[in-house]
N, C-alpha and C positions, 0 to 999 in steps of 0.2 A: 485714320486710326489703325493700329496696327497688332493684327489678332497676335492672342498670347497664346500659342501651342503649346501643351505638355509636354516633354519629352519623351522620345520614344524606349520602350522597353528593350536593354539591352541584352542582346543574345537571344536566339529563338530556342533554346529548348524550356523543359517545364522547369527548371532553375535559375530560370534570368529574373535579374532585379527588379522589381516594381518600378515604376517610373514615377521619379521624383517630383513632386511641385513646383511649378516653376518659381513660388517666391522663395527654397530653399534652397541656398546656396552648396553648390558643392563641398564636399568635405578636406580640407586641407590635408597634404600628405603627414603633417604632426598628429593632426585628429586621427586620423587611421594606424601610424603607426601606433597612437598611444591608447586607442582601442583592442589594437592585437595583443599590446605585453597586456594588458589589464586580463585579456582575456586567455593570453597563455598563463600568467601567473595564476587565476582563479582554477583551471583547469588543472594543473601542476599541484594545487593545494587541495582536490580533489582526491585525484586519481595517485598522487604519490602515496598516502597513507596504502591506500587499499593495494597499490604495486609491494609494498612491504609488508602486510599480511599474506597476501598469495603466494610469495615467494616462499618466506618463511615457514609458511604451512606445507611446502611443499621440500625444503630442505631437512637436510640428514641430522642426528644431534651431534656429529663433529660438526658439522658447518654452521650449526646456531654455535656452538661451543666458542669456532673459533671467530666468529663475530661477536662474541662478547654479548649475546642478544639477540635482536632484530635485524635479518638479514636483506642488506638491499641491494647486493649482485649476486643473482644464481652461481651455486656450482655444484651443478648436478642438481637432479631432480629425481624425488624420489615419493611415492604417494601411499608410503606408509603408514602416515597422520590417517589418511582417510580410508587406508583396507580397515585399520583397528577401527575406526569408528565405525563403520558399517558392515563390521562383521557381526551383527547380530545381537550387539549386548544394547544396551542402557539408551546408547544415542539415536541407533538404529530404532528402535522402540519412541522415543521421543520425538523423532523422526516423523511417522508414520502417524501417532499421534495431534503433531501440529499438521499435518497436511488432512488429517480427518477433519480437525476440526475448523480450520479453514473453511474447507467448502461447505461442511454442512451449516455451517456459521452464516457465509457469504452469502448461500443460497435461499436460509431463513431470513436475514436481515435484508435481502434486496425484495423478498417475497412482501415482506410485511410493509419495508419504505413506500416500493411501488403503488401497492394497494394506498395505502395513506396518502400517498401524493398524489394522486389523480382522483381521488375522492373528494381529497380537498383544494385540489383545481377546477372540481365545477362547482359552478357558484351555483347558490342556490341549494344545494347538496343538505341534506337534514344536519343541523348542528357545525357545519361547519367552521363558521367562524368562532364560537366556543370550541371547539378542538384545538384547533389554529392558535387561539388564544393560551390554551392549555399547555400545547407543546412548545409554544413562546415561552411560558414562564418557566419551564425547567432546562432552559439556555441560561438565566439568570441566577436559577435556586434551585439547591439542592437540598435533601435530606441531611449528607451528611454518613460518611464512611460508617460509624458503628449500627446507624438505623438500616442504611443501606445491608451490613452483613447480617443482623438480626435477622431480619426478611429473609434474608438466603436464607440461614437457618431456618429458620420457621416453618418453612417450604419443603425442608428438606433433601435439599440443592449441595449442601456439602459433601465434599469428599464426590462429586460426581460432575460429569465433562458438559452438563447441562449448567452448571453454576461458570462455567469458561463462556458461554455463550452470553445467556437469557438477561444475566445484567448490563451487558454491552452491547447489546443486539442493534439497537435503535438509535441513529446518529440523527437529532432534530436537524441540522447543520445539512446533511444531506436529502432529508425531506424535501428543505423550504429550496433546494436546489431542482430538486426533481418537478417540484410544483411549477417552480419558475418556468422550466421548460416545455413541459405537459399545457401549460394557460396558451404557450406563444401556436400550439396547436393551431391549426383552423376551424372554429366552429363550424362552420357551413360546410366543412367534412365530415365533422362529428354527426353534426345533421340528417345529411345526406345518408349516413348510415342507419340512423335511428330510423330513417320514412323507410330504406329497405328493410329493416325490420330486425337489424342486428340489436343484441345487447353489451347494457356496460363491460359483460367480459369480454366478450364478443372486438367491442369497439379497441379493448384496452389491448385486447391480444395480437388481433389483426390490423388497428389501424395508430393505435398511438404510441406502443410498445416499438414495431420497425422504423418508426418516425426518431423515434430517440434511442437510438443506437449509440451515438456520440455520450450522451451523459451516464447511458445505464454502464458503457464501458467505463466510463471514468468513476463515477461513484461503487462500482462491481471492484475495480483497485484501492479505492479509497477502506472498502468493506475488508479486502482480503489483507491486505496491510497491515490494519488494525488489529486484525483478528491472528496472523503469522508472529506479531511481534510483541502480541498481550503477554506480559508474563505476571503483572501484581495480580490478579487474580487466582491466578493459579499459586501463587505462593501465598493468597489469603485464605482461600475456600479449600484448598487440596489437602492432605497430611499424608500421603501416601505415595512417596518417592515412586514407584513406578507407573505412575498414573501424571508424573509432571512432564509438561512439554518442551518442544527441543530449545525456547530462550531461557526454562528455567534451569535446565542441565548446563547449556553453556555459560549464564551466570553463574555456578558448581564451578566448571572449569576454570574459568578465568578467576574468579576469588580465590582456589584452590581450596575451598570447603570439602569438596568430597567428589572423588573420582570416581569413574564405574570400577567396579572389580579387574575386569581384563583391563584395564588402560594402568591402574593404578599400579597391578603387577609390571607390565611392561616398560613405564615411567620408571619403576623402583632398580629394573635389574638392566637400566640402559637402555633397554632398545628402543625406547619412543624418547624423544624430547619433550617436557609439559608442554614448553614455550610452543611447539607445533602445534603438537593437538588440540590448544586453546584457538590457533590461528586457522586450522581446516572446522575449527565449528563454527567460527567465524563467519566464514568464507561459506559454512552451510548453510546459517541461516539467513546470508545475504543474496545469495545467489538465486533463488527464486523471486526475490524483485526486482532482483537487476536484469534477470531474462523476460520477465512482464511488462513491465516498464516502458521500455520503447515500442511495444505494438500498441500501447494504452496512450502515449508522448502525444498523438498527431491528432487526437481526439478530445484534449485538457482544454484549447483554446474555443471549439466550437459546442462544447458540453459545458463547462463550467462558466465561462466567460457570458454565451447566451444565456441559461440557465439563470445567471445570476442576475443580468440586467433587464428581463424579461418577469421575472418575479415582481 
């Protein structure tokens, strides 16, 4: 009989191929070629949109003028769009705004998930499968938008940067993620800490918190996301234009509802183009995920993927 060897991995650096199975037949040069258009068109249908914001947010108002619009070959670059907006008026303020409330957001909602989820990863835990049970059913059902704002009101939550957070604070979605992950622990770890004499903060801070690294990054981007990109909230609970954050300004922009004072004069007498300074707010409030993102990218398959099938 005659042994079936693997094939061996080709190339030795840390980028060489997996080695294929032997019952799977190599891939036909039509298969590949028609992997690569699929995958240069998918990428093209990407990054083109956002190559024609960036530009145009950075072009002159001749040069939007004489494109008729949306510019998609530079000529000349000029970063107008973005001195006006971060000189200090309206955007700059909205600005600074979502990035407050971002972290203080992120860093409550991961405080609070954490806690929840490794409470209700040990079994046996007082109540937990009534909890468990409880956070289950508000996946399925909800109050309902006017009881929900009632509440706000009633609390006293309007018109304040605490009604941007405290009704979105808590993703069940992302609990039952973190539980997943936290259970696939090791007991006989967990243990072994208890006989030395540690406690559950103890345990959660030094031994199962640097254990899941991979998920708290991935669910810490899932938090900050949510939280950079919330704008109905803040156009439900706010009434106070200088208290709204930098999505709900650039929806202002982009609708053309109502410009900041300095932009609006600028736009009026030439020297800005709208069409730009709709496209560097863009470009603003995109660019803080696009730079997160890939240090977050290499940790989605072994946080979320485990996390989920370990649950």
């Amino acid at each position: 009989m005659t042994a079936v060897i693997d094939k061996p991995v080709r190339g030795p650096g840390r980028w060489a191929a997996p080695p294929r199975p032997t019952w799977e037949e190599e891939p036909s040069k039509a298969g590949l070629a028609g992997k690569g258009l699929v995958l240069t068109l998918a990428c093209l249908g990407i990054f083109f949109p956002l190559w024609i914001v960036i530009v145009t947010s950075l072009s002159s108002r001749k040069t939007i003028d004489e494109a008729g619009g949306l510019v998609m070959v530079p000529k000349g670059i000029t970063f107008v769009a973005y001195k006006e907006l971060l000189s200090g008026g309206q955007v700059t303020r909205a600005s600074v705004i979502s990035i407050l409330i971002t972290l203080v957001g992120t860093l409550f909602s991961m405080a609070v998930s954490v806690l929840c989820a490794y409470g209700l990863s040990r079994i046996g835990s007082l109540g937990h499968r009534w909890i468990l049970l409880a956070l289950l059913a508000t996946m399925f059902f909800s109050a309902g938008l006017i009881p929900t704002y009632l509440l706000v009101q009633s609390l006293g939550l309007t018109d304040s940067y605490l009604a941007l957070i405290l009704p979105s604070a808590i993703s069940v979605f992302n609990i039952l993620v973190l539980r997943g992950f936290f259970m696939g622990i090791s007991q006989e770890l967990i243990d072994s800490a208890r006989i030395d004499g540690a406690g559950d903060v103890r345990i959660l801070w030094q031994i199962v918190m640097p254990l899941s690294r991979a998920v708290l990054a991935v669910i810490t981007l899932f938090y900050a996301v949510g939280y950079w990109s919330a704008w109905f909230n803040a156009s439900l609970y706010l009434s106070d234009q200088d208290m709204m954050p930098l999505q709900n300004v650039m929806i202002q922009l982009v609708q053309k509802q109502e410009a900041p004072v300095g932009l609006g004069q600028a736009i009026k007498t030439g020297q800005l183009s709208g069409l730009a300074v709709q496209m560097a707010v863009m470009v603003m409030a995109l660019l803080p995920v696009a730079v997160l993102s890939p240090f977050v990218q290499r940790h989605f398959k072994k946080g979320m993927l485990t996390g989920a099938v370990k649950g």
